[in-house]
N, C-alpha and C positions, 0 to 999 in steps of 0.2 A: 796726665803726667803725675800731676800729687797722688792719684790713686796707685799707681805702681810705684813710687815713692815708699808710700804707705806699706802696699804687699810685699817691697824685697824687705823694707826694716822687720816689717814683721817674722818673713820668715827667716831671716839673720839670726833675729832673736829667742825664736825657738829654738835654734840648732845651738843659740851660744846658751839657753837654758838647758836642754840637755847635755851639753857639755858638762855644765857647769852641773848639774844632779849627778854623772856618771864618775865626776871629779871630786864630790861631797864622799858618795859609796865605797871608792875606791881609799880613799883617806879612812873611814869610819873604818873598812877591813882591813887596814894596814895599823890603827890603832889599837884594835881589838887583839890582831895577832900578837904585837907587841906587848898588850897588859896580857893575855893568855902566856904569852912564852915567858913573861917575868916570873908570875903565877907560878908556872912548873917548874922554876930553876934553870928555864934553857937557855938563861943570857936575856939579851933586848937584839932589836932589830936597831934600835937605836934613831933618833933625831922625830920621834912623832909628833912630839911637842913643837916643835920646829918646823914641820913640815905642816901641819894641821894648822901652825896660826898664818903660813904665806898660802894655804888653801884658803881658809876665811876670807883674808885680805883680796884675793882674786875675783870670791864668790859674790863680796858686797861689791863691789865696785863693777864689777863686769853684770849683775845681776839685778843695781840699778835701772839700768837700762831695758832690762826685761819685763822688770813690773811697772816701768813706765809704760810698754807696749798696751802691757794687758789692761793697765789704767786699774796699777795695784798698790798704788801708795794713797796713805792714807791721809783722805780731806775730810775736813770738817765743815759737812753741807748744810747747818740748818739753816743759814741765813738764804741762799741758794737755792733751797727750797721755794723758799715764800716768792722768792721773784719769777718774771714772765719770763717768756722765753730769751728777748736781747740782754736782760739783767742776768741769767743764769748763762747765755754766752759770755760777755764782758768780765763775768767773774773765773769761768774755766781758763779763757785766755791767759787773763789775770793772772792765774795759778802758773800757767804755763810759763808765762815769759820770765817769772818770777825763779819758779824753777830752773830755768834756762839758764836765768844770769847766776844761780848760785851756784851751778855745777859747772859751768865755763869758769868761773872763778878757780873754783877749787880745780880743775886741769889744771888751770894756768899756774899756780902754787905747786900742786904736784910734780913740775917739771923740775925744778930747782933742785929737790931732793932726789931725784934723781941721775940730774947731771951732775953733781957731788958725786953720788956713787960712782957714776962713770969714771971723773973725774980722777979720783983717789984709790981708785982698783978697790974699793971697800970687801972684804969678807965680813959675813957672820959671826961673831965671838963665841961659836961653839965647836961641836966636836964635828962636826960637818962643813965646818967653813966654807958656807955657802953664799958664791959670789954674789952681793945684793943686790947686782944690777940686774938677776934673771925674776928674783919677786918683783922688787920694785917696777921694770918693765910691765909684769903682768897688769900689775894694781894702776901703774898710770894709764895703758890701754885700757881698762878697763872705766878710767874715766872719763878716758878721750871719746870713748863709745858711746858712753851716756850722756856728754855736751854734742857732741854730733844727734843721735837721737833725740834727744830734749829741742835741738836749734831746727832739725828735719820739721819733729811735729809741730812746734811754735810756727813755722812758715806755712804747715801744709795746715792749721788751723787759718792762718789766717787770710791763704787761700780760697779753703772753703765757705768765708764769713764772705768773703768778697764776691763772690759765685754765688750767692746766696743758699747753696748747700747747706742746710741749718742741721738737717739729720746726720749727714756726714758729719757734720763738724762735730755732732752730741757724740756719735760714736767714736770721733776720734778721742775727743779732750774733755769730752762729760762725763760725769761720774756714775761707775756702775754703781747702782741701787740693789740695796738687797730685795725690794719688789720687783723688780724687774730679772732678777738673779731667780 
């Protein structure tokens, strides 16, 4: 059961990473067109600035989640190293649940600012008055994803500790080394 836990997050998350690259590409050529047509005198397409920073905002939050999959953020293993195997589990845990609680936190903050916007029909203060509840939507799903994935793998590690799975567990919640890379 944790292993296919495991497999659909996983491949959620490649799709929600290619998403999320085809969403980066598509911004980059709509900014480019933008600074070229100013360039010429042929006007602006207008709102890039605007639109490229509720891209960002979707791409970190929703893309959290992604390099948590791939086991892409960045720890600092030297202590880690030197320990045995149950000391180098106890500490990935460690990382994990730690992670866990700081990204359910920040969902849970996230909401607020949101339901405000709901709240008060909020626009944009530009020339796009762009309803805030359609970014902000994005960027809080995009954090609900990553307390959901961070709280999946914290359970499906500690699963595997229980099961005495100790390789799974390294793959799932240990840290890719760049000698093993």
């Amino acid at each position: 059961m944790t292993e296919r836990i495991q497999d659909w997050l996983g491949r959620i998350n490649r799709v929600v990473a290619l998403l999320l690259g085809i969403a980066l590409l598509l911004t980059v050529a709509f900014i480019l067109g933008d600074v070229v047509m100013r360039k010429f005198g042929w006007g602006s397409l207008g709102g890039s600035d605007e639109i490229s920073g509720y891209v960002m905002a979707a791409v970190a939050s929703w893309g959290l989640a992604c390099a948590l999959i791939e086991r892409a953020h960045v720890r600092i293993d030297v202590i880690r190293q030197m320990l045995a195997g149950p000391g180098r589990a106890a500490m990935d845990l460690f990382a994990m649940i730690v992670t866990n609680g700081v990204v359910v936190l920040i969902a849970w903050y996230c909401w607020p600012v949101l339901q405000k916007t709901l709240e008060r029909g909020s626009r944009a203060n530009t020339p796009l008055e762009t309803p805030l509840w359609i970014p902000q939507g994005i960027w809080f799903a995009g954090w609900l994803w990553f307390a959901l994935t961070a709280t999946a793998l914290s359970l499906i590690g500690v699963a595997y500790l229980l099961r005495g799975k100790h390789a799974d567990f390294e793959a799932t919640l240990g840290i890719g080394s760049e000698v093993g890379e």
